[in-house]
C-alpha positions as a Markdown table, in Angstrom:
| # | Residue | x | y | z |
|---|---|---|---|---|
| 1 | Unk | 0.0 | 0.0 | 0.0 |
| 2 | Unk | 2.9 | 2.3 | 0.3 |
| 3 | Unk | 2.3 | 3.8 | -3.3 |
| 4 | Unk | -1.6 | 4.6 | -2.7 |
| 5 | Unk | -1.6 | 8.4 | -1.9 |
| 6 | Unk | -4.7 | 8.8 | 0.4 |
| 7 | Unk | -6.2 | 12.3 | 0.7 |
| 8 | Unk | -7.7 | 13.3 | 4.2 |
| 9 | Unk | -10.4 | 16.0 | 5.1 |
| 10 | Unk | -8.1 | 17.7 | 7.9 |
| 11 | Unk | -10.8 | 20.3 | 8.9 |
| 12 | Unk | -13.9 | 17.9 | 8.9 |
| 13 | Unk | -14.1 | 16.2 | 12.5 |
| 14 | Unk | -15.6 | 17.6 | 16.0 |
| 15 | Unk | -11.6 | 18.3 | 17.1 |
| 16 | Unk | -10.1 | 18.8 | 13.3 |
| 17 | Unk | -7.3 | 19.2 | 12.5 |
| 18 | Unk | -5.7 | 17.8 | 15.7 |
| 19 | Unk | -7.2 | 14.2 | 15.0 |
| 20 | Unk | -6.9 | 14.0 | 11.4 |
| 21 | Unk | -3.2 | 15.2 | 11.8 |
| 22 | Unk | -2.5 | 12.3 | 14.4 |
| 23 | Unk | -4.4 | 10.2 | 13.1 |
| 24 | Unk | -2.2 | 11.0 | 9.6 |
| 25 | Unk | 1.0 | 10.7 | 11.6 |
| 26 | Unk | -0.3 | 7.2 | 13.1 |
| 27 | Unk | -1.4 | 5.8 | 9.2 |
| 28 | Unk | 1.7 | 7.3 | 7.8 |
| 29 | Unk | 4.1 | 5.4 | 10.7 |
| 30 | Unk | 2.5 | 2.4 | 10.0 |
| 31 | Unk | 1.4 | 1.7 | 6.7 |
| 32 | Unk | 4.1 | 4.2 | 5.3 |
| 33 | Unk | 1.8 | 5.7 | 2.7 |
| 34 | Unk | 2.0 | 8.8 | 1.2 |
| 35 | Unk | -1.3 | 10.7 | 3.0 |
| 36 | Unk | -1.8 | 14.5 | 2.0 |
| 37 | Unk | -3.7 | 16.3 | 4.6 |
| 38 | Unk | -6.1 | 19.4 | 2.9 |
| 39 | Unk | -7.4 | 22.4 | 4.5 |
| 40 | Unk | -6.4 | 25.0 | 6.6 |
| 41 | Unk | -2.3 | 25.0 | 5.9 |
| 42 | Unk | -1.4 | 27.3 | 8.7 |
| 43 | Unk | -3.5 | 25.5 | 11.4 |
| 44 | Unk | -2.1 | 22.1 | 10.3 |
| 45 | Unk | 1.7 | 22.9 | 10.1 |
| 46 | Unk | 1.0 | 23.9 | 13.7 |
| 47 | Unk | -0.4 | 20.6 | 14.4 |
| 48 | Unk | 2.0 | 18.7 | 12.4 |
| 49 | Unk | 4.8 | 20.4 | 14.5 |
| 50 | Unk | 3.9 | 18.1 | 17.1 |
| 51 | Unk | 5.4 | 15.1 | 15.8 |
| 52 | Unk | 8.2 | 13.9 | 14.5 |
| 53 | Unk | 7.5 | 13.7 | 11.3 |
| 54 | Unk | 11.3 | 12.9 | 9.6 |
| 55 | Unk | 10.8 | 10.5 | 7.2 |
| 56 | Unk | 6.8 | 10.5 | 6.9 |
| 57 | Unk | 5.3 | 11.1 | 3.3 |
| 58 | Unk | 2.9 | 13.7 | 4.4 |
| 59 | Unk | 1.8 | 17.1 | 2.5 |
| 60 | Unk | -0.8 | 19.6 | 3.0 |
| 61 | Unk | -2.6 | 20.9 | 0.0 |
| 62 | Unk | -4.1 | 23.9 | 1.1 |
| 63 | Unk | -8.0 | 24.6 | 1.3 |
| 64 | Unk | -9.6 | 27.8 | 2.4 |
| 65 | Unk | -12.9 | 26.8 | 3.9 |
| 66 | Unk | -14.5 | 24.6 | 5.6 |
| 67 | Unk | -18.4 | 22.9 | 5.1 |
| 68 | Unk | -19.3 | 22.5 | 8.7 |
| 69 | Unk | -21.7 | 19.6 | 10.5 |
| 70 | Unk | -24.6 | 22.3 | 9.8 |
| 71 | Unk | -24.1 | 23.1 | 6.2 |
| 72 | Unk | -26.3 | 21.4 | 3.4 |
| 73 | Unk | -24.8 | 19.2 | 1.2 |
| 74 | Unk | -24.9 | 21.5 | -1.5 |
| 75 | Unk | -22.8 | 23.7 | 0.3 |
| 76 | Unk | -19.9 | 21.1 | -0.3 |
| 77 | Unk | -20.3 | 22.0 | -4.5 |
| 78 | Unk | -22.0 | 25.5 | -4.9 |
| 79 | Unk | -21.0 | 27.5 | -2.6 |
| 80 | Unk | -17.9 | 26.4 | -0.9 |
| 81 | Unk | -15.4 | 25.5 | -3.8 |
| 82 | Unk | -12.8 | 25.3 | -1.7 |
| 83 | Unk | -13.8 | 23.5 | 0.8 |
| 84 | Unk | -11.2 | 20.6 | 2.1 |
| 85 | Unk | -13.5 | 18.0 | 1.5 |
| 86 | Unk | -14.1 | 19.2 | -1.9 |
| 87 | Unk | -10.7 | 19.8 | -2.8 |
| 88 | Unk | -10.0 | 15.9 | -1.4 |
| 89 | Unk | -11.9 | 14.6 | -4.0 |
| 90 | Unk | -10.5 | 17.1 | -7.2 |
| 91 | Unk | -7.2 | 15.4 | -5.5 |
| 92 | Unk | -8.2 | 12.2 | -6.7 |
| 93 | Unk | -9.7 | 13.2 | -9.6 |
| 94 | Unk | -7.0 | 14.6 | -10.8 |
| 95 | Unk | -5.1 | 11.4 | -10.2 |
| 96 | Unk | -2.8 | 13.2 | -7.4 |
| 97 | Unk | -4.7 | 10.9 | -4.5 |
| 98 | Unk | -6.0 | 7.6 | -5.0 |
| 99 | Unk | -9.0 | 7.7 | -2.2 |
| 100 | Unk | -10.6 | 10.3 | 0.0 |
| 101 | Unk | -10.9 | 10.6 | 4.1 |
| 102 | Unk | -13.1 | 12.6 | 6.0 |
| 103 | Unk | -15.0 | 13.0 | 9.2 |
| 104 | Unk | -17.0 | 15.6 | 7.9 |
| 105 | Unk | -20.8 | 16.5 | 7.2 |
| 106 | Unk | -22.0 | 12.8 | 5.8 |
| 107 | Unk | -24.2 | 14.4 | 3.9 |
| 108 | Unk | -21.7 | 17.2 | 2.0 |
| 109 | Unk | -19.0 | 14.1 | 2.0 |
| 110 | Unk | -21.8 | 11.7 | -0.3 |
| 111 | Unk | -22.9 | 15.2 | -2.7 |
| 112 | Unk | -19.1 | 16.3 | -2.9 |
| 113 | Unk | -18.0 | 12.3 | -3.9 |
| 114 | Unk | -21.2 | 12.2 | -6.4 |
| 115 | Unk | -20.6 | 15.5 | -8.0 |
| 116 | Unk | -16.8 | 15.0 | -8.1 |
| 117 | Unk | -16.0 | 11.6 | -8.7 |
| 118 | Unk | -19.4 | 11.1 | -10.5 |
| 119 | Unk | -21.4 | 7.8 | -9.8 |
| 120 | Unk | -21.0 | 4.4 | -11.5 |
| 121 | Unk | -23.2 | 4.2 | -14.4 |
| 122 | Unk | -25.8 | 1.6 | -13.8 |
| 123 | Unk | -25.7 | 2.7 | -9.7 |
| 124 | Unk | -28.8 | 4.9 | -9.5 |
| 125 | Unk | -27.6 | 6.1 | -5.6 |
| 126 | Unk | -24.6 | 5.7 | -3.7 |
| 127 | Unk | -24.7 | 3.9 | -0.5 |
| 128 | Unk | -22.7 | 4.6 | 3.1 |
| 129 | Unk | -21.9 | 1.0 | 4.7 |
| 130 | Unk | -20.6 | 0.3 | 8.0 |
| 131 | Unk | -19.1 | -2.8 | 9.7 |
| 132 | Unk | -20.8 | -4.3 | 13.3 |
| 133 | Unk | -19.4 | -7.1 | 15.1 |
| 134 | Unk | -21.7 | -10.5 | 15.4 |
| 135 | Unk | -21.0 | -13.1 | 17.3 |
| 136 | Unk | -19.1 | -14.8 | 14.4 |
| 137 | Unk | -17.1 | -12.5 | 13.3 |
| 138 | Unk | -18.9 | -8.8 | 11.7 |
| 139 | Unk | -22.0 | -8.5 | 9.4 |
| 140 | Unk | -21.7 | -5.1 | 6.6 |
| 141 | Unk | -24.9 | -3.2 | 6.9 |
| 142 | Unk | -26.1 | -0.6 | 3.8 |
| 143 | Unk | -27.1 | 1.8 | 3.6 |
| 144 | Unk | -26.8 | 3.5 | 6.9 |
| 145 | Unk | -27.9 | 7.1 | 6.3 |
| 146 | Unk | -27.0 | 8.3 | 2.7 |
| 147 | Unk | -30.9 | 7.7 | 1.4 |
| 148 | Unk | -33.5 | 7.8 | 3.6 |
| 149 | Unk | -36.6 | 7.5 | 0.8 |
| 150 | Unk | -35.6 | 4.3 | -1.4 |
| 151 | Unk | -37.3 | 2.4 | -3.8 |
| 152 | Unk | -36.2 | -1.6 | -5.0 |
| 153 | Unk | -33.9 | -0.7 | -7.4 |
| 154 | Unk | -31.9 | 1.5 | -4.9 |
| 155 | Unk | -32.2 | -1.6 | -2.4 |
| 156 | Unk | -30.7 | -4.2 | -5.2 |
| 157 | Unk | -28.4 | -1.9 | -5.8 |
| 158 | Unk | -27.3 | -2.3 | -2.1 |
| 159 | Unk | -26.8 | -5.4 | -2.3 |
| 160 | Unk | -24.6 | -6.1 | -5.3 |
| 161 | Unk | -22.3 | -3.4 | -3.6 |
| 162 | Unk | -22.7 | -5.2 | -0.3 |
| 163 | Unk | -21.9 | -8.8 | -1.6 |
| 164 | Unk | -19.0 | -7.2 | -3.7 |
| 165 | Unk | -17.5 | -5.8 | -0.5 |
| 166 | Unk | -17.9 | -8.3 | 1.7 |
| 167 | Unk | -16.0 | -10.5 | -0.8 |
| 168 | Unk | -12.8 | -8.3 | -2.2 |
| 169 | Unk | -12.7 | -6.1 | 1.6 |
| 170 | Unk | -13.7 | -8.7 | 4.2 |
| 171 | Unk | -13.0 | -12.1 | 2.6 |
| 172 | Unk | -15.9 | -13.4 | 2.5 |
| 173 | Unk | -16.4 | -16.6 | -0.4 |
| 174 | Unk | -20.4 | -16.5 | -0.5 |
| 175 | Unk | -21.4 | -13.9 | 2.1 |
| 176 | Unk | -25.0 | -14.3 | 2.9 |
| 177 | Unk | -26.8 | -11.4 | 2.0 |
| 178 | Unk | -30.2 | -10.5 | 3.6 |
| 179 | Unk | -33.4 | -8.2 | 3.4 |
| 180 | Unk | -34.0 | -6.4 | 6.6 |
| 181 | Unk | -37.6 | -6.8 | 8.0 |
| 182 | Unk | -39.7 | -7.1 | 10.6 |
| 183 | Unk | -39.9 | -11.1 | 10.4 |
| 184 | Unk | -38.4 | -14.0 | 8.3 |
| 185 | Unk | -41.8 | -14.8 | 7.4 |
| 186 | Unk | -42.3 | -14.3 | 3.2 |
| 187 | Unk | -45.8 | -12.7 | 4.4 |
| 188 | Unk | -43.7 | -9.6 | 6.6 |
| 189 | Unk | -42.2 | -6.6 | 5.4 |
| 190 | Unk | -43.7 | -3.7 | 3.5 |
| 191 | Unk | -44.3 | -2.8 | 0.0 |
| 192 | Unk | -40.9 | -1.8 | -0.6 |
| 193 | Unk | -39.3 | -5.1 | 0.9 |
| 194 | Unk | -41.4 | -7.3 | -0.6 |
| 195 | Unk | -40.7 | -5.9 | -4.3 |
| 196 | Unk | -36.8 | -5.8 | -3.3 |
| 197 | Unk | -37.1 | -8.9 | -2.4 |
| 198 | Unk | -39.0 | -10.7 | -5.3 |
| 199 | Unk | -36.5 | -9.1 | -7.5 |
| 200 | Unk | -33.4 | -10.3 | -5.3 |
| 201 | Unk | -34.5 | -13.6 | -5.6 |
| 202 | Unk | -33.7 | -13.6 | -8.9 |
| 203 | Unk | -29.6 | -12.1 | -8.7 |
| 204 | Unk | -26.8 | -14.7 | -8.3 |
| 205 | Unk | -25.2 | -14.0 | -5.2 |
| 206 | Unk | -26.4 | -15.8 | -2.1 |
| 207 | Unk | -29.4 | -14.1 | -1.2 |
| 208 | Unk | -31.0 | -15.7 | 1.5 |
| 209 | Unk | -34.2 | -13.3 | 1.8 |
| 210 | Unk | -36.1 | -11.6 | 5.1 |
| 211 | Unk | -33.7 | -11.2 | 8.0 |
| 212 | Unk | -34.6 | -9.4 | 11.3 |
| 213 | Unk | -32.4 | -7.5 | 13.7 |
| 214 | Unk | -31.6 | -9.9 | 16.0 |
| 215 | Unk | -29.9 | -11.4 | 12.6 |
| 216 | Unk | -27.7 | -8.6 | 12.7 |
| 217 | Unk | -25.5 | -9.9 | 16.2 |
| 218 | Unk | -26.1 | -13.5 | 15.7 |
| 219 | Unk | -24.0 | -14.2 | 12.8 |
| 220 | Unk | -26.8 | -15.6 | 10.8 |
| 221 | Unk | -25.9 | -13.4 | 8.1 |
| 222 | Unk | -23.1 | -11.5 | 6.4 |
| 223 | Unk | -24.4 | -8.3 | 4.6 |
| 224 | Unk | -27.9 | -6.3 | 5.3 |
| 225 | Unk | -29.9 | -4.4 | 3.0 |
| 226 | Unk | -31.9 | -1.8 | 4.4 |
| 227 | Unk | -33.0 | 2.2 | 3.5 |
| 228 | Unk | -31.1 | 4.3 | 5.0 |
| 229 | Unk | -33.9 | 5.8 | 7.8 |
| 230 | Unk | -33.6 | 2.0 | 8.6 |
| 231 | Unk | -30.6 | 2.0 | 8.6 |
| 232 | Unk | -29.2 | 4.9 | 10.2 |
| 233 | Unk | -31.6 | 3.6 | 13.4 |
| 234 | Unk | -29.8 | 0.3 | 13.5 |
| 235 | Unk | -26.5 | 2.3 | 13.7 |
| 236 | Unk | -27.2 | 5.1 | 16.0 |
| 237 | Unk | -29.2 | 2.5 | 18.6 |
| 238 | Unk | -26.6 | 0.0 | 18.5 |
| 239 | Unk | -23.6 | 2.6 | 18.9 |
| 240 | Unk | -25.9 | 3.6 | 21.9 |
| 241 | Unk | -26.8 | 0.2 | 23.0 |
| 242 | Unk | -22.2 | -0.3 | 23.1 |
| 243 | Unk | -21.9 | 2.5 | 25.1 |
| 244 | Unk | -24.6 | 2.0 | 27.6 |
| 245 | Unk | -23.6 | -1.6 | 28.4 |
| 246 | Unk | -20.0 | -0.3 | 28.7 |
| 247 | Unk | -20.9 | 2.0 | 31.2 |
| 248 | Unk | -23.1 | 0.1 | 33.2 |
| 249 | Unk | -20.1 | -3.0 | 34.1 |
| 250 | Unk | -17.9 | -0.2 | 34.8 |
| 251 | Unk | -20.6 | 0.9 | 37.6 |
| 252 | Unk | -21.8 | -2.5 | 38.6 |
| 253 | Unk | -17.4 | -3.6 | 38.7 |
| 254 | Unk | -17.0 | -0.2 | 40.9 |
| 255 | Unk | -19.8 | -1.3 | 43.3 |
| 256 | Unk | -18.9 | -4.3 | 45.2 |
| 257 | Unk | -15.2 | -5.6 | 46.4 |
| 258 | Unk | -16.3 | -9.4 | 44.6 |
| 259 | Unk | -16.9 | -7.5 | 41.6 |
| 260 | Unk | -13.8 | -5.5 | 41.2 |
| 261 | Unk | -12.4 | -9.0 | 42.1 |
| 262 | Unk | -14.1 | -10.9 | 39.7 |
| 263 | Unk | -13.1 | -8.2 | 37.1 |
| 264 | Unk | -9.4 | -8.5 | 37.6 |
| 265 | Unk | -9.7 | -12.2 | 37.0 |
| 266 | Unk | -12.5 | -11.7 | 33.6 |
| 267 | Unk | -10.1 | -8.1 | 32.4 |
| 268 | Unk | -8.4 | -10.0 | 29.2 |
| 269 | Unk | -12.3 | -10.8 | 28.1 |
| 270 | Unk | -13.4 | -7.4 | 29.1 |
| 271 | Unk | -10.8 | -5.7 | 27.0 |
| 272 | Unk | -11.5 | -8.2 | 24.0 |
| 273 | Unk | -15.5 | -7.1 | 24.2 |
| 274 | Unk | -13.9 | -3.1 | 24.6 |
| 275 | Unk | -12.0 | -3.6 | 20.9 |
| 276 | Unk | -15.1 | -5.7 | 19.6 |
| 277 | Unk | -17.7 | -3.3 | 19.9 |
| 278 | Unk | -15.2 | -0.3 | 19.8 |
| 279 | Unk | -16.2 | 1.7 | 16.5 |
| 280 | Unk | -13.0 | 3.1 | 16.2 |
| 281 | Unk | -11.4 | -0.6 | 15.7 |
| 282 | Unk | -13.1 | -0.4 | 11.9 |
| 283 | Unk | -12.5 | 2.7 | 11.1 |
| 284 | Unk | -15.2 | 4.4 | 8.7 |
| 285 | Unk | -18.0 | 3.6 | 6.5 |
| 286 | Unk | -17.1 | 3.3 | 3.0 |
| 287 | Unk | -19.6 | 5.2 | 0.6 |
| 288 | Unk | -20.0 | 2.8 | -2.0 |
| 289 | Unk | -21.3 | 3.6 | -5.2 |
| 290 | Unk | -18.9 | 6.6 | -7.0 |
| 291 | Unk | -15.9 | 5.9 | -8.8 |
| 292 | Unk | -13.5 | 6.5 | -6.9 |
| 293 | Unk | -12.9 | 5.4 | -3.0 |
| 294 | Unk | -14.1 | 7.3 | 0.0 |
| 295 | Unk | -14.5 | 6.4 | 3.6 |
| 296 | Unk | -16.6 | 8.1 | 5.3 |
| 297 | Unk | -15.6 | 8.8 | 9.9 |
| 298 | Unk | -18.1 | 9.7 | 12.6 |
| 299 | Unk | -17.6 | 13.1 | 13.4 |
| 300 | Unk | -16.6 | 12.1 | 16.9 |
| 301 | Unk | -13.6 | 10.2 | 15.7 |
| 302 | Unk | -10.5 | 9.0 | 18.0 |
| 303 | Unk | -7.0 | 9.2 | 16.5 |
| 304 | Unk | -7.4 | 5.5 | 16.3 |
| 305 | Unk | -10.7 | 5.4 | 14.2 |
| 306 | Unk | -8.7 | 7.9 | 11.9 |
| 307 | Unk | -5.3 | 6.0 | 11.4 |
| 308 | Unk | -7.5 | 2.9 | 10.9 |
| 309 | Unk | -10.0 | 4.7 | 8.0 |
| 310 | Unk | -6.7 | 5.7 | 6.3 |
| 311 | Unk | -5.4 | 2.1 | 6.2 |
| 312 | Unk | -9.0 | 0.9 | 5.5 |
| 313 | Unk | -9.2 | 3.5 | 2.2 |
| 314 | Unk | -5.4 | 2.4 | 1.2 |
| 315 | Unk | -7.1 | -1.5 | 0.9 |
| 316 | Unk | -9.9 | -1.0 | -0.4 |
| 317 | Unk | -7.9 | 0.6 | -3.3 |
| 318 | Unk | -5.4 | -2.0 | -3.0 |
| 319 | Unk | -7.9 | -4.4 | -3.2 |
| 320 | Unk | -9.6 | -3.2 | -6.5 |
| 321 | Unk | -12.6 | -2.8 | -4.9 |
| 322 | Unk | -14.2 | -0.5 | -7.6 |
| 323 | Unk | -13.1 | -2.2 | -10.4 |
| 324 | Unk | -14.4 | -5.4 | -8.8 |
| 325 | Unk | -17.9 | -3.7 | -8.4 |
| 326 | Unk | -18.2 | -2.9 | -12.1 |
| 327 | Unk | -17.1 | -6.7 | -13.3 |
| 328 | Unk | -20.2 | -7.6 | -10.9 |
| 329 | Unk | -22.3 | -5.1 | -12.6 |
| 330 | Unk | -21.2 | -6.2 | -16.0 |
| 331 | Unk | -21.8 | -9.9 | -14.9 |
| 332 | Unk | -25.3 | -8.9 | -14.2 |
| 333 | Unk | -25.9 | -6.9 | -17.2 |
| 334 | Unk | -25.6 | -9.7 | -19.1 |
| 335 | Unk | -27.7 | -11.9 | -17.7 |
| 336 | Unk | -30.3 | -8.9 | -17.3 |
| 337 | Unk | -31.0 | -8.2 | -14.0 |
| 338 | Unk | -29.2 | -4.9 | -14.1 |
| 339 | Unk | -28.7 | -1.4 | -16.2 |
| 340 | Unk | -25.0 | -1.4 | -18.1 |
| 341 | Unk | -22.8 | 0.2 | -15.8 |
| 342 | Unk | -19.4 | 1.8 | -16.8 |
| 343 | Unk | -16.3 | 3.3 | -15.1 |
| 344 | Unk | -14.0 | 6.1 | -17.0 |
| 345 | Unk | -11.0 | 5.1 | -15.2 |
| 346 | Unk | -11.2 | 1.3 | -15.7 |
């Protein structure tokens, strides 16, 4: 990976640039890629003069502004040109960056990637994915917030991006991909699941229909499809559901001497269920469905969640990922279950 340049939003997160620095510095140490931080030069030299830095290939290309969490997503291509997350992207357009980071406005990071990078023909909507641990191994959810109206097309869609990542990013040989609903049942769902899912019966991946969301934890299957209001519920409730259980061992060890005990005895397996559930362990959500390769943070990021999204973008690209997802499309072209897709840069 140490030729994949990988452009990072530097002004986009809740604490930018000190965490996208770091987290740059971290990526940089490890992976030794070349990483070119944009935005704000001034405030990022100073940050960058932090670290030791000698023998790190890391650049700034300077942006002037900034589209914050409460700009629209057309702010990202009308009205702030120069935005770093907009400049990221003309990066790799230009062919001076090979994928894009950024903890940014979701919303401004999806228009900016679609306007920029364009989507892949025969991809009606982009989708944001994200990884959750199961007690397996980790089940790729999508979309998670990029399109909250959907209709079955946008849904099938999903899914041949879905079973194509889960295959070229997490190694998966047949992932199972399901429907989510409110019941296994063929009689559940609405009328938007039960379209998606007549006409997912017919693709040739391994679709194995309805799924629910116990489904999602239990291992019982590898990719969901969902809209993203659906989906973006799952995310939000299960980040919350993490944190909540987190804090209520810490209080319940902290109570009682045979606790605290009994916790210094169990610590290896509490720190193992810490990393499992720990968002920052996967990085970011890749936004699947433009040409070129983005990864999308939480806003709240850790240094940790941002060195890992850097190396996460690097391998996807290393990995083909795109070029992968339009041989899929093709395959499915010809057999007619999808529009012709196409890719300028392939």
């Amino acid at each position: 990976m140490k030729s994949i340049v990988v452009a990072v939003d530097a002004m986009g997160s809740d604490n930018a640039p000190a965490v996208e620095v770091e987290g740059a510095v971290g990526a940089a140490r490890k992976w030794g890629m070349p990483i070119v931080l944009v935005g704000d030069s001034d405030r990022i030299t100073n940050e960058l003069s932090k670290f030791d830095v000698s023998g790190l290939h890391i650049s700034i290309h300077h942006a002037s502004e900034v589209v914050g969490m409460h700009d629209s997503a057309s702010d990202a291509i009308r009205r702030k040109k120069d935005s770093s997350i907009r400049v990221a992207y003309d990066l790799v357009k230009a062919g001076d960056a090979h994928a894009v980071v950024s903890a940014g406005n979701s919303g401004a990071t999806m228009a900016a990637g679609m306007f920029v990078a364009k989507r892949i023909n025969g991809i009606e909507r982009p989708a944001i994915a994200t990884i959750m641990p199961n007690l397996e191994g980790q089940t790729l959810i999508l979309d998670v917030g990029g399109n909250v109206d959907c209709k079955a097309i946008h849904l099938e869609h999903f899914a041949v991006m879905g079973d194509v990542y889960a295959r070229q990013l997490m190694g998966m040989n047949a992932p199972r991909v399901g429907l989510l609903s409110n019941g296994a049942e063929e009689k559940k769902g609405n009328a938007l699941t039960r379209e998606t899912h007549l006409r997912l019966q017919q693709y040739p991946f391994n679709y194995i229909g309805y799924v629910e969301g116990r489904d999602i934890y239990s291992g019982a299957v590898d990719v969901v499809v969902c809209d993203g209001f659906v989906g973006n519920v799952v995310l939000k409730v299960s980040e919350g559901l993490a944190d909540s259980i987190s804090q209520m061992l810490r209080k319940e060890l902290k109570s009682r001497f045979l606790a605290k005990l009994g916790y210094l005895l169990a610590r290896p397996a509490f720190r193992a269920f810490k990393k499992k559930v720990d968002y920052a362990e996967y990085g970011g959500a890749p936004l699947l469905g433009i040409q070129e390769t983005s990864i999308i943070c939480h806003g709240g990021s850790n240094v940790k969640a941002l060195t890992n999204a850097i190396g996460q973008a690097a391998n996807s690209v290393d990995k083909e990922m795109i070029y992968e997802l339009v041989q899929q499309l093709n395959s499915l072209k010809s057999l007619g279950n999808i529009d012709s897709p196409s890719l300028d840069s392939v």
